[in-house]
N, C-alpha and C positions, 0 to 999 in steps of 0.2 A: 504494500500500500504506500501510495505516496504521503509525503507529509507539506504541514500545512506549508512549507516555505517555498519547495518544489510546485505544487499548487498555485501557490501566488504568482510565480514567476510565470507556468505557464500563463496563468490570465493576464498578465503583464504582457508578455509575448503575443499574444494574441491582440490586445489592444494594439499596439505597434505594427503589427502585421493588417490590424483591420484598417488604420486609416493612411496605411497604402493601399490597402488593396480599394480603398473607397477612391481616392486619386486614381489608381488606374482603368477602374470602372467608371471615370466622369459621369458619377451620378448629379453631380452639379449642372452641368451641361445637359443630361435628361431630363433633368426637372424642367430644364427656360425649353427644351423640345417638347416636352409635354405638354406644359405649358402654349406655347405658341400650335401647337397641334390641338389644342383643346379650341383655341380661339378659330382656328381655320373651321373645325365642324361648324361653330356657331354663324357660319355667312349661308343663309338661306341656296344660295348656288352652289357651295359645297356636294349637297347632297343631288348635283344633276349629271354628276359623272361617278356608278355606280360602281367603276372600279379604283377609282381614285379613294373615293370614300371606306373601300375596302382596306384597303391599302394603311390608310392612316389611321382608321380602327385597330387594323393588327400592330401597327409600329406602335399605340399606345399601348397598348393591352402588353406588348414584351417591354415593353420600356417600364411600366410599372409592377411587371412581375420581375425583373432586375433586379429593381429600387426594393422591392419586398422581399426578396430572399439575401438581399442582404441586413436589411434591416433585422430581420430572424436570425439572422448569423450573429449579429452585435447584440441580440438579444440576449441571446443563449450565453455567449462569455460573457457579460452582464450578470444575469440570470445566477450565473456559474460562481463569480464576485461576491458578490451577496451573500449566496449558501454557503460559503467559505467563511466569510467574518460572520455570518450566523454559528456555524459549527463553532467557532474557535470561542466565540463570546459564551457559549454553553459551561456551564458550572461544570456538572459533571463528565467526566472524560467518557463514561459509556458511550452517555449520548452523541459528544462529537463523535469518537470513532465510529458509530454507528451512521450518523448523517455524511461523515465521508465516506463512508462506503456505497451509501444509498444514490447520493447524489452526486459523487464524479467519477462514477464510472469510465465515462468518454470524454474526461476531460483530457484525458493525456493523450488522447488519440486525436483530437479535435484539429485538423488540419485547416491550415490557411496560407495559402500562398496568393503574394500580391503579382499580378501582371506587370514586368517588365519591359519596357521600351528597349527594341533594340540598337 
């Protein structure tokens, strides 16, 4: 079993790793395309070219399932954060041990690799 300081560090690790990997995924720049794709539906002509209109449904629809699977990704080491300083704040040591085991299981395993520019 890992202990709480190997634990820390991966969450640590992972915060690090997540807000590259949020820069390489320019979710920032999704947001102002979504954004401005939301605006284009809203022009009554929009919708007289029915494969255009397809088109830009689908680009939002991946563009915000993107944005939300990483947001569950930040969640989860978040998530992970918390149940950590919950266990360790716990009086009795049964119960930490036991809330580490229950609850980070996959924390060691929790992979994130940021996309690099070549």
């Amino acid at each position: 079993m890992m202990t709480y300081e190997e634990l820390q560090s991966v969450v640590t690790r992972n915060k690090t790793l997540l807000d590259e990997l949020e820069e390489s995924l320019r979710l920032l720049a999704d947001k102002e395309e979504i954004a401005r794709l939301t605006e284009e539906t809203l022009d009554p002509e929009f919708w007289n070219d029915p494969l255009r209109a397809q088109t830009v449904q689908k680009r939002i629809a991946y563009l915000n399932k993107k944005n939300k699977r990483f947001v569950d990704l930040t969640a989860r080491n978040d998530d992970a954060e918390v149940l950590l300083h919950l266990s360790e704040e716990m009086e009795d040591p049964r119960y930490s041990q036991r809330s580490r085991k229950s609850c980070f299981p996959g924390i060691a395993t929790m992979r994130i690799c940021a996309l690099r520019p070549y």
